[in-house]
C-alpha positions in Angstrom: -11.4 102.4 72.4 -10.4 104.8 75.2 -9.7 103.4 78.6 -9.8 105.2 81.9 -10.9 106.8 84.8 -13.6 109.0 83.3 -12.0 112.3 85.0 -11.2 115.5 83.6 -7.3 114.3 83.8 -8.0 111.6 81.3 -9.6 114.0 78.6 -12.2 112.3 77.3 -14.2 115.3 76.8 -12.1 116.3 74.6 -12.0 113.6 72.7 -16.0 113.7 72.4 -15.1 117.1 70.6 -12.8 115.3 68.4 -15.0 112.8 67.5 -17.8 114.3 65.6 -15.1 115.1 63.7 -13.9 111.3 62.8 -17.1 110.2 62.5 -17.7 112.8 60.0 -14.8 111.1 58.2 -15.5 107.6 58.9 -19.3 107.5 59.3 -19.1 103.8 60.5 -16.6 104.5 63.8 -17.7 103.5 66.7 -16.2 105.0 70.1 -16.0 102.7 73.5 -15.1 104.2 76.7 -14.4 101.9 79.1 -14.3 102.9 82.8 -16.3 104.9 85.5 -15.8 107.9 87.3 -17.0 111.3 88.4 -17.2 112.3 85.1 -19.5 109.6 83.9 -23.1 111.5 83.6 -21.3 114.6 81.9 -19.6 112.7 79.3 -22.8 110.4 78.7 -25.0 113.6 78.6 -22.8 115.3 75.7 -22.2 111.9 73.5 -23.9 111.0 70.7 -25.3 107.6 69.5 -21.8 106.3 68.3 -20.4 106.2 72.0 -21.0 103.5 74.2 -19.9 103.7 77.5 -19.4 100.3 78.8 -18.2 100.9 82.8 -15.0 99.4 84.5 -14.5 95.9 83.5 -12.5 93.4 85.1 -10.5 92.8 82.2 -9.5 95.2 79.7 -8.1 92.9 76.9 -10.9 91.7 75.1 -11.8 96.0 74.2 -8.3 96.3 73.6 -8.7 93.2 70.9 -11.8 94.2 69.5 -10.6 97.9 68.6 -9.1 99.1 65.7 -6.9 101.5 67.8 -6.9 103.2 71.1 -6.9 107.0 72.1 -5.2 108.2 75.6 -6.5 111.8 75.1 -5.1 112.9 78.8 -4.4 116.2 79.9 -1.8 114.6 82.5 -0.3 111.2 83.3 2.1 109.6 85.6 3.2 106.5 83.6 0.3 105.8 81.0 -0.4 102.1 81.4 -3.1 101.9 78.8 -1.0 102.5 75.5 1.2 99.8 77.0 -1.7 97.8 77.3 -3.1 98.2 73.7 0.7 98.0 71.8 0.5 94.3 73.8 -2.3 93.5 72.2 -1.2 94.8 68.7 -3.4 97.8 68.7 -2.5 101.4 67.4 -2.6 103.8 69.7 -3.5 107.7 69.8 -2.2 109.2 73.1 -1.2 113.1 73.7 1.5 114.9 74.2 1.9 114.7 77.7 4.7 113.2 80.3 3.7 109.8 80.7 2.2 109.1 78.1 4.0 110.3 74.6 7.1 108.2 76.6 5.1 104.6 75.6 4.9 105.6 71.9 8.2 104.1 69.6 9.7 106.8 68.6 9.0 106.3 64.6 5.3 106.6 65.7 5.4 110.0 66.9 4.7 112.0 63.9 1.2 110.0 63.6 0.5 109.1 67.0 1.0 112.2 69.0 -1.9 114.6 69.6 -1.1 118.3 71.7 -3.2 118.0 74.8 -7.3 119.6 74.6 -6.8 120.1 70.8 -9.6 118.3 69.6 -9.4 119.1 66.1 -5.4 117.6 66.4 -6.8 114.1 68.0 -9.2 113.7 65.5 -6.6 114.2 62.5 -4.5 111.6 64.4 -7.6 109.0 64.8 -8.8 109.4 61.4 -5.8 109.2 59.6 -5.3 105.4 61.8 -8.2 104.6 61.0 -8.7 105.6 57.2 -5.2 103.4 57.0 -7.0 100.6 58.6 -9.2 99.9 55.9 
């Protein structure tokens, strides 16, 4: 699950990149975006049948609950709520290496958990290896 403004600040085009790769590795993986923004159509135009975009919801938790992890791939962040979010809900999470964000990771997750901002190929290491442990 990624949640977010769908904006070029939160990077989910990048993580569209990254995830042909995963779901090479892990042809069952599903990806929900959840959220709207300006950067809706692209992002729907360039997915493939994995991805379901499910809009802005009211209430995050129950995606946070259903996932088996959650990927912040921003380029930029202030104070990243949504890692927060998902470690309260006892969810993994995937976020890059940006202020704001890498801050909300403990710091013995960092090796796994930390992804350099618009590498694709890095995020989908990260998100494969979580979820290949998963199982």
């Amino acid at each position: 699950v990624c949640v977010g403004r769908l904006c070029r600040q939160k990077g989910q085009d990048v993580l569209l990149r990254a995830w042909e790769t995963v779901v090479r590795a892990v042809p069952g993986a599903r990806l929900v975006l959840v959220g709207d923004g300006p950067d809706g159509d692209r992002l729907r135009a360039g997915a493939p049948p994995s991805v379901l975009f499910a809009g802005a919801v009211a209430d995050v938790r129950p995606w946070y609950q259903a996932a088996d992890l959650v990927v912040l791939p921003s380029r930029w962040e202030g104070m990243a709520l949504a890692p927060l979010e998902a470690m309260a809900c006892g969810r993994p999470v995937v976020v890059t290496d940006v202020d704001g964000a890498r801050e909300s990771l403990p710091p013995e997750c960092a090796d796994r958990c930390l992804a350099p901002p618009e590498d694709p190929a890095a995020l989908a290491r990260a998100v494969t290896g979580l979820l290949l442990d998963a199982d």
